[in-house]
BALOBA-1460 file (C-alpha; in Angstrom, 3 decimals):
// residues 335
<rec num="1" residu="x" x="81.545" y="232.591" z="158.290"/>
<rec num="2" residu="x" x="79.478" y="235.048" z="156.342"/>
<rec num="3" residu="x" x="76.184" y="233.562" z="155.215"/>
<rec num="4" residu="x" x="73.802" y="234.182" z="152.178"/>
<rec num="5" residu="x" x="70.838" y="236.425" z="152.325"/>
<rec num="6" residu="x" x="68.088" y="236.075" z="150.280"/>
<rec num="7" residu="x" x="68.497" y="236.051" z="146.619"/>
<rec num="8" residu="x" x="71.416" y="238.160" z="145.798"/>
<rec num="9" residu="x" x="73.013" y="239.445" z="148.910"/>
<rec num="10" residu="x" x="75.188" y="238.309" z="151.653"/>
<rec num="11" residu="x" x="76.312" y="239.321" z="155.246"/>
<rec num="12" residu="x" x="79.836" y="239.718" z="156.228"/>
<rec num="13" residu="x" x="80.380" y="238.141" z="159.790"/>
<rec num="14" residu="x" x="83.738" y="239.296" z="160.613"/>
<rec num="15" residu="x" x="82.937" y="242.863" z="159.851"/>
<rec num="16" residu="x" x="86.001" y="243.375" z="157.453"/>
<rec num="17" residu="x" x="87.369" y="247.261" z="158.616"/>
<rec num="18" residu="x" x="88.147" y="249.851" z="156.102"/>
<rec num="19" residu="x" x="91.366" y="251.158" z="158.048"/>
<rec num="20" residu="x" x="92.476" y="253.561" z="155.150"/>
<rec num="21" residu="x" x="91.982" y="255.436" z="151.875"/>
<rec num="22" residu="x" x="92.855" y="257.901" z="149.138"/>
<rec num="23" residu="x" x="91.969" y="259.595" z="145.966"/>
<rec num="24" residu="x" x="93.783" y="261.777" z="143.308"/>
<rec num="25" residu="x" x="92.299" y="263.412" z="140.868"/>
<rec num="26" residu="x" x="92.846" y="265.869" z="137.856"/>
<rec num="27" residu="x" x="92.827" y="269.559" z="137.621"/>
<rec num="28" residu="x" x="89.396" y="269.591" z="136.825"/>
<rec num="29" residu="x" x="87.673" y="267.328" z="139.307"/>
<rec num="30" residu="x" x="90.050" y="269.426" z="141.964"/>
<rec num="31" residu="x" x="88.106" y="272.618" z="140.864"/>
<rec num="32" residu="x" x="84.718" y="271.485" z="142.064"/>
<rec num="33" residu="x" x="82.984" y="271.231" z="144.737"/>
<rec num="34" residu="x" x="84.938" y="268.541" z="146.355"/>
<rec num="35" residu="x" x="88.217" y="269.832" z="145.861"/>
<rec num="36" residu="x" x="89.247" y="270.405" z="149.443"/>
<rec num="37" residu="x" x="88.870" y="266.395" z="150.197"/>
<rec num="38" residu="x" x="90.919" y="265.083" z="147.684"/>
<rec num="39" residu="x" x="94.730" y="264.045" z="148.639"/>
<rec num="40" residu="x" x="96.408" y="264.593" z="145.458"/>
<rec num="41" residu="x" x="95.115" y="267.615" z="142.641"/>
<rec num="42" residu="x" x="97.427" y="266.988" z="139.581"/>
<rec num="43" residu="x" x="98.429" y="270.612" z="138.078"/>
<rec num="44" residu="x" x="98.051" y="268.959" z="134.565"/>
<rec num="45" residu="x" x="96.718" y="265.786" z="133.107"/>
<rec num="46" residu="x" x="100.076" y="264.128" z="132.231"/>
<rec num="47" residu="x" x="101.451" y="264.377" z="135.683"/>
<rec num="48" residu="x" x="104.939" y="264.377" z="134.443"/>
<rec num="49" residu="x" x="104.194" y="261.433" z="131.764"/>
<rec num="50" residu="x" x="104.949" y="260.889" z="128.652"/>
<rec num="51" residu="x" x="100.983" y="259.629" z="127.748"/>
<rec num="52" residu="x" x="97.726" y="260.233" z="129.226"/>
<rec num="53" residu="x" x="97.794" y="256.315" z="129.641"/>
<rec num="54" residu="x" x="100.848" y="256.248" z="131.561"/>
<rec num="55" residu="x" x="99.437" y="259.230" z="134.033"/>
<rec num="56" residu="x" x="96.491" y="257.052" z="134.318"/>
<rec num="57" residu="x" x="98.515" y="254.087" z="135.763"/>
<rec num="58" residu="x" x="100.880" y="256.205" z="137.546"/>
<rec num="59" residu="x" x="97.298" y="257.390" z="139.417"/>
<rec num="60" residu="x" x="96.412" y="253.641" z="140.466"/>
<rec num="61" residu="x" x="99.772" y="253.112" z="141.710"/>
<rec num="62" residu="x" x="100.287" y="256.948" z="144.150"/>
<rec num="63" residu="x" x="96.681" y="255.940" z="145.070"/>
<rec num="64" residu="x" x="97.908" y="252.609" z="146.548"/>
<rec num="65" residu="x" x="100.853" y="254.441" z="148.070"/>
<rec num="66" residu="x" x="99.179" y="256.761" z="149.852"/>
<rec num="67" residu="x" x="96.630" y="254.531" z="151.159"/>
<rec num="68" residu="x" x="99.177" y="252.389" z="152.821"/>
<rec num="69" residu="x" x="101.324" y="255.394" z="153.893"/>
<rec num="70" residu="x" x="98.463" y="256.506" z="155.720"/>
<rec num="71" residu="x" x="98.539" y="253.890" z="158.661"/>
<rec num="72" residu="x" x="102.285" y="253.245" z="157.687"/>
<rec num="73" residu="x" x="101.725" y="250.171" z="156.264"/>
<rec num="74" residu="x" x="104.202" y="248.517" z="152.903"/>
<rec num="75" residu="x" x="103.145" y="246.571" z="150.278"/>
<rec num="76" residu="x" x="104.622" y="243.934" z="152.059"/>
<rec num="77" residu="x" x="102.161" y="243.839" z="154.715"/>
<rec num="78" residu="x" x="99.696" y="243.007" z="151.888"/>
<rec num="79" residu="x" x="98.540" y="239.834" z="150.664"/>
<rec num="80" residu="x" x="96.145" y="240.918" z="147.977"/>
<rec num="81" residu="x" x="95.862" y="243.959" z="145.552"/>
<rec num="82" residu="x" x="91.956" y="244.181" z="143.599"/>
<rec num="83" residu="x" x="91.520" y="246.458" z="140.766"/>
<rec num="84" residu="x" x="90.403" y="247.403" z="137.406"/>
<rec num="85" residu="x" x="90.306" y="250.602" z="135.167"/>
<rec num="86" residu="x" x="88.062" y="251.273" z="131.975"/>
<rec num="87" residu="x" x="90.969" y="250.619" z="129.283"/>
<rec num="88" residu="x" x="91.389" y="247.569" z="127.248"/>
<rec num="89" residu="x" x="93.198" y="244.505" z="129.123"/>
<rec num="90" residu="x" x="92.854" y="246.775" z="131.995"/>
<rec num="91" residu="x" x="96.579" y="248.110" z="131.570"/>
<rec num="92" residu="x" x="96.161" y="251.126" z="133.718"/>
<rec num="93" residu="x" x="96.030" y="248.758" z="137.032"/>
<rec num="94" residu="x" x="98.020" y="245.918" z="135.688"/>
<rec num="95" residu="x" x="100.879" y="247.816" z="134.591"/>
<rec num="96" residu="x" x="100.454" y="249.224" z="138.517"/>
<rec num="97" residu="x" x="100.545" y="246.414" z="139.561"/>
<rec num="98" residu="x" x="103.713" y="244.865" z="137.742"/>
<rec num="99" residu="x" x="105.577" y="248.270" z="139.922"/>
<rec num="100" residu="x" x="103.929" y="247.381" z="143.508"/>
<rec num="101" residu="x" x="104.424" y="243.593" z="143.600"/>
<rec num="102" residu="x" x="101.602" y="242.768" z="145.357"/>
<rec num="103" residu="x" x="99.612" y="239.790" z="144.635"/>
<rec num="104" residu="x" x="97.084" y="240.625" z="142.145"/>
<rec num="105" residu="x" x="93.484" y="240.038" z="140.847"/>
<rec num="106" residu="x" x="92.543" y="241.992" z="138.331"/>
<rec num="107" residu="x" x="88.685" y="242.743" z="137.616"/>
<rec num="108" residu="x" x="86.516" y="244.697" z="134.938"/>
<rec num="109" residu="x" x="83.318" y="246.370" z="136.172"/>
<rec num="110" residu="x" x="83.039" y="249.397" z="134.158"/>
<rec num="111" residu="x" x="82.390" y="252.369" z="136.779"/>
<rec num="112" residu="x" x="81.534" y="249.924" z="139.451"/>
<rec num="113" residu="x" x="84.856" y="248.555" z="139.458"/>
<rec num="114" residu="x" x="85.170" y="250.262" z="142.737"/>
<rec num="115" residu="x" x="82.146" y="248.340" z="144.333"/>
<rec num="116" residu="x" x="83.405" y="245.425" z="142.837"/>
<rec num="117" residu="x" x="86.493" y="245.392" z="144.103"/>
<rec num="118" residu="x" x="85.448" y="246.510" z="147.694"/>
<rec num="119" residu="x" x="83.190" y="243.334" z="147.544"/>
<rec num="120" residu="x" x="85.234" y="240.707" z="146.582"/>
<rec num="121" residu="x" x="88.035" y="242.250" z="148.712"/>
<rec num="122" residu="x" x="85.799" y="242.276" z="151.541"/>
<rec num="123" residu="x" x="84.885" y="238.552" z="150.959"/>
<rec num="124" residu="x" x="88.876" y="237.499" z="151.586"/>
<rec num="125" residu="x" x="89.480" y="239.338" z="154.228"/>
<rec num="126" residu="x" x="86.242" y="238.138" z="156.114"/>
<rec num="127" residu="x" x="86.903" y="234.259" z="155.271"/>
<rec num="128" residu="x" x="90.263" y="234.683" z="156.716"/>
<rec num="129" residu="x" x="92.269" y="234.467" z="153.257"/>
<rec num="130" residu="x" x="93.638" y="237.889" z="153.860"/>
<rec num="131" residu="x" x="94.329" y="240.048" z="156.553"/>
<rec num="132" residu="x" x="95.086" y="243.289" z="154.729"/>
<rec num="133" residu="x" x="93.593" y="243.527" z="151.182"/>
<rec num="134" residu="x" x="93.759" y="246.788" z="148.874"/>
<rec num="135" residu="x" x="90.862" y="247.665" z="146.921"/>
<rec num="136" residu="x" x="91.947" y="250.310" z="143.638"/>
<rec num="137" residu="x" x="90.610" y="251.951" z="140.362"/>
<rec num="138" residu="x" x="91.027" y="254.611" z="138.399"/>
<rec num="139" residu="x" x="89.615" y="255.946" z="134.978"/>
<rec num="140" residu="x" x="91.436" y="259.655" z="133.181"/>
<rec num="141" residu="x" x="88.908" y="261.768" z="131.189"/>
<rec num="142" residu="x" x="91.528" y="261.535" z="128.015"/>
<rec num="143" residu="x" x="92.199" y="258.246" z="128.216"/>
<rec num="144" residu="x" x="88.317" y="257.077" z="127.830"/>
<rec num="145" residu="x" x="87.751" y="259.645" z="125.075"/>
<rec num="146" residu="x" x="90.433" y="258.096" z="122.317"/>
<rec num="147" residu="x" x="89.375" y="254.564" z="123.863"/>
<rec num="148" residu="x" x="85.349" y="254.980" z="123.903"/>
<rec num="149" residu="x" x="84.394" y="257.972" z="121.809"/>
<rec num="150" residu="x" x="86.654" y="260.464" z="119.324"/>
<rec num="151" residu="x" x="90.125" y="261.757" z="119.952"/>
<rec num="152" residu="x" x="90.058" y="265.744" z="121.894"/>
<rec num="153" residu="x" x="91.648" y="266.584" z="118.678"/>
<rec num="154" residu="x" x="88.641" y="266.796" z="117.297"/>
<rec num="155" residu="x" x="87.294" y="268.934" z="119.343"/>
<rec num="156" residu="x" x="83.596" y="266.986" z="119.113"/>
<rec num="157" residu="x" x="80.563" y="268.549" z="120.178"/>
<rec num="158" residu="x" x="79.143" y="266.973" z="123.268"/>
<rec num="159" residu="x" x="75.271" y="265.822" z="123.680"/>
<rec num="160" residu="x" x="73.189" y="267.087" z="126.542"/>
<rec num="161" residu="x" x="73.036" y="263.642" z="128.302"/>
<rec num="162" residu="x" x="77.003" y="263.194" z="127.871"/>
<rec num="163" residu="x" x="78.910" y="262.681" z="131.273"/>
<rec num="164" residu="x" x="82.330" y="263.787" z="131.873"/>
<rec num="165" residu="x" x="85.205" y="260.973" z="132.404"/>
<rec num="166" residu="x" x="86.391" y="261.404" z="136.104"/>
<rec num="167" residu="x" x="90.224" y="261.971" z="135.719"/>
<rec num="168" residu="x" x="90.757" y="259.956" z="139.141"/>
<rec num="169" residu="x" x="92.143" y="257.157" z="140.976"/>
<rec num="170" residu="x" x="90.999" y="255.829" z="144.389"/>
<rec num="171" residu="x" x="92.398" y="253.020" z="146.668"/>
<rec num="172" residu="x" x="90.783" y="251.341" z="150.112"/>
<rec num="173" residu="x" x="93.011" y="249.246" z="152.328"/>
<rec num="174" residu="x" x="90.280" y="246.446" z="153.964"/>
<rec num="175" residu="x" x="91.771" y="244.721" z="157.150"/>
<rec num="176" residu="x" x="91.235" y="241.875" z="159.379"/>
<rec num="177" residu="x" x="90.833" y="244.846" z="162.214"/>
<rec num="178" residu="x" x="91.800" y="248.088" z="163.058"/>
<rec num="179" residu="x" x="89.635" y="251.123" z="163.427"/>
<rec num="180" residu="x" x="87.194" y="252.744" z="160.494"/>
<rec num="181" residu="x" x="83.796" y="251.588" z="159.162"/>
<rec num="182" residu="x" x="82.889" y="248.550" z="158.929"/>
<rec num="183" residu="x" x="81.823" y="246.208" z="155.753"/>
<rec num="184" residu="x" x="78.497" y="244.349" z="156.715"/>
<rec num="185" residu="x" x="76.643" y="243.250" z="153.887"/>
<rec num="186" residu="x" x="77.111" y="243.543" z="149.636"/>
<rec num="187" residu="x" x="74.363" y="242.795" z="147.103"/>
<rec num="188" residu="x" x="75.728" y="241.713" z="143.820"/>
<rec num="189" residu="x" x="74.327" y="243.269" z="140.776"/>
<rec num="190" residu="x" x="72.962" y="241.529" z="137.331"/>
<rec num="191" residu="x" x="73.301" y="242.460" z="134.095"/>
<rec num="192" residu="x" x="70.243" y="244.833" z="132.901"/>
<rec num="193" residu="x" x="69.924" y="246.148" z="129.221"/>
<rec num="194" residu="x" x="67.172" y="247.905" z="128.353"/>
<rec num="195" residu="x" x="67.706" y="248.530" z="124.841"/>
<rec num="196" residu="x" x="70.157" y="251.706" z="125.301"/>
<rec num="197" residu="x" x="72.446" y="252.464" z="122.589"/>
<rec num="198" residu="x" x="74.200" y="255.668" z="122.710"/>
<rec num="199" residu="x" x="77.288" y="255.825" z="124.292"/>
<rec num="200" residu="x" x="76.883" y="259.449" z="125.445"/>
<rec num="201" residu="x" x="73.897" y="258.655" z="127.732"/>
<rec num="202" residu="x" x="75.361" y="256.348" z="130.226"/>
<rec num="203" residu="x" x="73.341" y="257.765" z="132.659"/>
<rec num="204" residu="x" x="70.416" y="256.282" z="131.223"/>
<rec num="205" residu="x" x="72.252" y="252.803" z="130.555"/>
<rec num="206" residu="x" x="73.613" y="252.258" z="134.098"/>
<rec num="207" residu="x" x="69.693" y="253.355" z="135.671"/>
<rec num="208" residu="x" x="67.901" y="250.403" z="135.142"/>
<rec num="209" residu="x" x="70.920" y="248.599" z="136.838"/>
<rec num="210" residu="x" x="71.212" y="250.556" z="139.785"/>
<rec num="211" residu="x" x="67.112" y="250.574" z="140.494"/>
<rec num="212" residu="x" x="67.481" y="246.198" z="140.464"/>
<rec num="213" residu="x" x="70.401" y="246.559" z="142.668"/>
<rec num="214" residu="x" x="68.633" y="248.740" z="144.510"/>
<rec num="215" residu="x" x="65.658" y="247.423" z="145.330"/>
<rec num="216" residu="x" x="67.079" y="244.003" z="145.374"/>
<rec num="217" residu="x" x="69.137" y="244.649" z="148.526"/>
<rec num="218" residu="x" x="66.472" y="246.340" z="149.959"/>
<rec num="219" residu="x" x="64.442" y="243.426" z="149.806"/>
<rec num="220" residu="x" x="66.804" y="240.591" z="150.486"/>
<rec num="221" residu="x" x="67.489" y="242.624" z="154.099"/>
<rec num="222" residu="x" x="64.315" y="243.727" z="154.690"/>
<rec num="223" residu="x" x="64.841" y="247.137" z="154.832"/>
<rec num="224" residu="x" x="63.875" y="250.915" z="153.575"/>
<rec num="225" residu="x" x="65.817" y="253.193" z="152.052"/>
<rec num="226" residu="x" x="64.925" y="255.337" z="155.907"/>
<rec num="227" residu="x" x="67.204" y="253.025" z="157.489"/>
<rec num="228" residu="x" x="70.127" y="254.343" z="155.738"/>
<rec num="229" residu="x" x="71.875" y="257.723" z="156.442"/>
<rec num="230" residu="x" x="73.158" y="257.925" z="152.422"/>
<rec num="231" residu="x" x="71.950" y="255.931" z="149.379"/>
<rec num="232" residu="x" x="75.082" y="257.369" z="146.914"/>
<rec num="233" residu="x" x="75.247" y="256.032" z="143.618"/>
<rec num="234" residu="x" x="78.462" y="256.205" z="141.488"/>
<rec num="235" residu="x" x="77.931" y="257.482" z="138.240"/>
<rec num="236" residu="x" x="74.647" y="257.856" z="136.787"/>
<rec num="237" residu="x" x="74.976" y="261.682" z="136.419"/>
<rec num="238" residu="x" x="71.972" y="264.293" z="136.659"/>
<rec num="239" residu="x" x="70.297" y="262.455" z="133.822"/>
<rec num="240" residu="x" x="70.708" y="259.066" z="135.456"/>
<rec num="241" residu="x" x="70.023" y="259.679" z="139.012"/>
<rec num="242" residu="x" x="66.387" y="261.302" z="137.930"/>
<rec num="243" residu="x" x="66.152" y="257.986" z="136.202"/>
<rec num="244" residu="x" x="66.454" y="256.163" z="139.407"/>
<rec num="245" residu="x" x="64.304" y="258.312" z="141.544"/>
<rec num="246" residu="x" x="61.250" y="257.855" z="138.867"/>
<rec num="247" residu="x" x="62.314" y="253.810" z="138.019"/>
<rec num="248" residu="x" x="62.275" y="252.945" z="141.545"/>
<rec num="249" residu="x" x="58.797" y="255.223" z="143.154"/>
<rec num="250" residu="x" x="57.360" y="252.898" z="140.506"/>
<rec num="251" residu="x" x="58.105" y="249.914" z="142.591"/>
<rec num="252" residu="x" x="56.526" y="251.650" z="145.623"/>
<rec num="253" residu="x" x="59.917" y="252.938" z="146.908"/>
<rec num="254" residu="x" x="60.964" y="256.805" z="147.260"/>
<rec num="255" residu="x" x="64.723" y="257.871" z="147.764"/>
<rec num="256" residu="x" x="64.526" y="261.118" z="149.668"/>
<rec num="257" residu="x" x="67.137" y="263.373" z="150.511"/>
<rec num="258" residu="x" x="69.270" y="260.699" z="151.940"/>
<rec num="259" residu="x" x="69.909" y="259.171" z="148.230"/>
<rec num="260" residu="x" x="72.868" y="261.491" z="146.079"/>
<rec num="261" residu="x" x="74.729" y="260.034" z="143.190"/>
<rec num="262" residu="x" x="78.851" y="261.083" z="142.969"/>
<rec num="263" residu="x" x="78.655" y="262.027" z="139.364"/>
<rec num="264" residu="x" x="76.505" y="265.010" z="140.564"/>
<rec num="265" residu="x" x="78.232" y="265.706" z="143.516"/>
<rec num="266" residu="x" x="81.932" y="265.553" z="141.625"/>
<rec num="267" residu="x" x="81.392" y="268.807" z="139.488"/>
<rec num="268" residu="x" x="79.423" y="271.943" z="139.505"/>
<rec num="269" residu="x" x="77.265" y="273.042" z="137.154"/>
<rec num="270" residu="x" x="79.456" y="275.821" z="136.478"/>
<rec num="271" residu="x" x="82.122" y="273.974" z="135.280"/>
<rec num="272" residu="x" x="79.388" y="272.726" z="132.325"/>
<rec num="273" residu="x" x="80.597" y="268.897" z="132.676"/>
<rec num="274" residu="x" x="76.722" y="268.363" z="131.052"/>
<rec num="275" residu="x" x="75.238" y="265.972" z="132.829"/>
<rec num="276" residu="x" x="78.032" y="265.364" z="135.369"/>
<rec num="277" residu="x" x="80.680" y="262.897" z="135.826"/>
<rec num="278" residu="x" x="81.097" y="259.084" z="135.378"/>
<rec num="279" residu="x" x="83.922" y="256.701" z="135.060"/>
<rec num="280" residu="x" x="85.833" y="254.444" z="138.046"/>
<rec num="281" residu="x" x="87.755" y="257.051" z="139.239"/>
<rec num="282" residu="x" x="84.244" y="258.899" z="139.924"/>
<rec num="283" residu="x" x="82.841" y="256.867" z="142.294"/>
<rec num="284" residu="x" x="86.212" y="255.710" z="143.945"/>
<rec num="285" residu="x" x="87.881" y="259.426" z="144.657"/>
<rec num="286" residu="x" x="84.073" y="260.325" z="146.054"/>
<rec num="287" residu="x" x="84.020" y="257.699" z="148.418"/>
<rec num="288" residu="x" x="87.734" y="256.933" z="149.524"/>
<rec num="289" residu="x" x="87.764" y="261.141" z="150.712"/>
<rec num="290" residu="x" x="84.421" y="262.277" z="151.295"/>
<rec num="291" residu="x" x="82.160" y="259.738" z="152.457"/>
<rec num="292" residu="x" x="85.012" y="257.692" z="154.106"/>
<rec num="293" residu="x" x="85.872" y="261.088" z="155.951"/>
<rec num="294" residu="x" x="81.765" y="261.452" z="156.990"/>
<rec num="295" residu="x" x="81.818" y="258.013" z="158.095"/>
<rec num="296" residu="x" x="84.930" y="258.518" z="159.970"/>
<rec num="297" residu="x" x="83.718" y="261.573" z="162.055"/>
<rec num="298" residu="x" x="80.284" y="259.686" z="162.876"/>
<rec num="299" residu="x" x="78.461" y="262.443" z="160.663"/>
<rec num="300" residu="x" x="76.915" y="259.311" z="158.685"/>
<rec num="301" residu="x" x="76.063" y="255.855" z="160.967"/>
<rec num="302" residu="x" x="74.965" y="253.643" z="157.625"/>
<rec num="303" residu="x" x="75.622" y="254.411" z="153.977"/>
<rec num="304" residu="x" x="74.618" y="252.253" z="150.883"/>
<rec num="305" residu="x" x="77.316" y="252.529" z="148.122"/>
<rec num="306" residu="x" x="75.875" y="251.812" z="145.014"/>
<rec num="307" residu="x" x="78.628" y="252.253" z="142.126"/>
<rec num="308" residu="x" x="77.797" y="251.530" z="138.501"/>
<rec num="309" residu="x" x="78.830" y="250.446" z="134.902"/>
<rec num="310" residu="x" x="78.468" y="250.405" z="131.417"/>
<rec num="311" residu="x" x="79.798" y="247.384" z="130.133"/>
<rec num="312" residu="x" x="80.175" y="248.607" z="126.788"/>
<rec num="313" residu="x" x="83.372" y="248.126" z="124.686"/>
<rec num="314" residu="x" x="84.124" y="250.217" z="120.989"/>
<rec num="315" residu="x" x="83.479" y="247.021" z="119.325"/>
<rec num="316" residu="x" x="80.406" y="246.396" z="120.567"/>
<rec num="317" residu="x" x="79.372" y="250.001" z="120.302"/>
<rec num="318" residu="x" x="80.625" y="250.063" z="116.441"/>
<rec num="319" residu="x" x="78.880" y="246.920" z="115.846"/>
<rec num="320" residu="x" x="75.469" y="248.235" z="117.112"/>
<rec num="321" residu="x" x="74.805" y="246.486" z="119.973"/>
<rec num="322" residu="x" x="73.042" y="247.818" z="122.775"/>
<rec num="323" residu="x" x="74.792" y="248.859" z="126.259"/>
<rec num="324" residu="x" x="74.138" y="246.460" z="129.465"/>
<rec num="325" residu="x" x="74.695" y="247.943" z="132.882"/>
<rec num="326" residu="x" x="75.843" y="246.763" z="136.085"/>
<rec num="327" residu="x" x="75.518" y="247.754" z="139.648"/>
<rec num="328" residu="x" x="76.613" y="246.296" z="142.896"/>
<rec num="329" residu="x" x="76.110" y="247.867" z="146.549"/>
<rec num="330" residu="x" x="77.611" y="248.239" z="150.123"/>
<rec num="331" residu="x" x="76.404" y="248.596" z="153.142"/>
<rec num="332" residu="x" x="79.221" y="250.209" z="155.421"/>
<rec num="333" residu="x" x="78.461" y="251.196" z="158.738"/>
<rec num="334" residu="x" x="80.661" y="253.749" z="160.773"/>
<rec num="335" residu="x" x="82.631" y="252.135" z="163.995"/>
């Protein structure tokens, strides 16, 4: 059995595999740098749909798909589907999930939903509840806008420190065995709010988060941030990830080159996405392509997957309250 390590971490014993996984995103994320690893560019945002909430689910569903199709597996040979999006009653992955008729938990995480997910996921399939687990999210840059901020209509202005919405969906099929990286430890995040209010500086919200996630795995393992090959955040943007380079030196700690955060990585700074790009789909179309396909090839040994959230709602937002973040981390080591 997996045991407890220090204050907020654990180890996996079993090594849970990731044997599979896929991404699609929208027109835009396919334009940047990236592009070339993603399995699915849509041509348009509706993909066919008659609402950008529909496309959205019909995202978190393909993802699944594809994932399984990949190592021709069926949702049969599944005994557990974990997921969550950024919309209300998370309707993007439930409605999925009413389609694929796999046994479903459904959890909220904000952007880290993808982290999440992966850990919990992780956790059945290494206490022998599972054999074959799938791990989803998604997020659509349209869909977050009407929910979180003001309808495109509008055509509003954005801030400096505003992130672009990953249109994206990504899904990771954890087995029992098989071949892939392996799952060997997760540090589970707290809540941190530092006061932050605006809603169009998430980078700034989800920092403080990532630098106690951080540094708490770190310290519960005993380790450096040298004895990883990639320390990736998910989506604290240009903004945020500066933020976490300055929070965490002050502890004593420096993230060199090895530390890269998939907001910044997602878009180029030609395509003027501001300060870069957040939501679940950022984080989980980064890692189930690129870093999945790095791990894969042996180009990275050990990477740290730190994804983040804002766990802000428009209620809480209109009511004035501030904007708590969330971050929970990885390790996954190539086989």
């Amino acid at each position: 059995m997996g045991r407890r390590i220090g204050y907020s971490s654990i180890e996996y014993s079993n090594s849970p595999c990731i044997t599979s996984g896929a991404a699609i995103v929208g027109p835009v994320e396919g334009r940047g740098p990236l592009g070339k690893y993603f399995d699915i560019v849509l041509e348009d945002d509706l993909w066919g749909e008659k609402s950008w909430e529909k496309a959205e689910s019909k995202m978190f569903e393909e993802a699944v798909k594809l994932t399984l199709e990949k190592v021709n597996k069926k949702s049969t040979d599944v005994q557990l589907l974990i997921g969550g999006d950024l919309l209300n009653q998370i309707i993007s992955s439930n409605f999925a999930a009413r389609t694929l008729r796999i046994p479903f938990l459904g959890v909220f995480g904000a952007c880290s939903t993808m982290a999440e997910s992966l850990l919990v996921g992780s956790l059945f399939v290494d206490g022998g509840y599972a054999d074959e687990v799938v791990c989803a999210t998604c997020s659509h840059f349209s869909t977050a806008e009407r929910q979180f901020r003001f309808p495109l209509e509008l055509g509003t202005q954005k801030s400096p420190t505003a992130q672009r919405t990953v249109t994206g969906a990504g899904a990771t099929l954890v087995s029992k065995s098989g071949d892939g990286p392996k799952v060997k430890y997760a540090t589970v995040g707290t809540v941190i709010d530092l006061g932050i209010k605006d809603a169009a500086n998430m980078g700034a919200a989800m920092a403080p988060a990532a630098v106690h996630t951080i540094t708490a795995h770190l310290r519960d393992l005993n380790r450096t941030p040298d004895d990883y090959d990639l320390i990736i955040t998910g989506d604290l943007g240009a903004l945020g990830s500066d933020i976490v380079r300055d929070k965490i030196k002050e502890q004593g700690i420096t993230l060199g080159d090895n530390y890269m955060d998939c907001g910044c990585e997602i878009f180029s700074k030609e395509q003027d996405t501001h300060c870069g790009g957040s939501g679940c789909g950022c984080s989980a179309s980064v890692f189930n392509t690129f870093i999945l396909k790095r791990l894969r090839e042996g180009v990275l040994k050990k990477v740290l997957f730190v994804a983040t959230g804002a766990l802000l709602s428009p209620t809480s937002s209109q009511q004035g309250e501030s904007i708590p973040g969330i971050a929970h981390a990885l390790t996954i080591e190539s086989s």
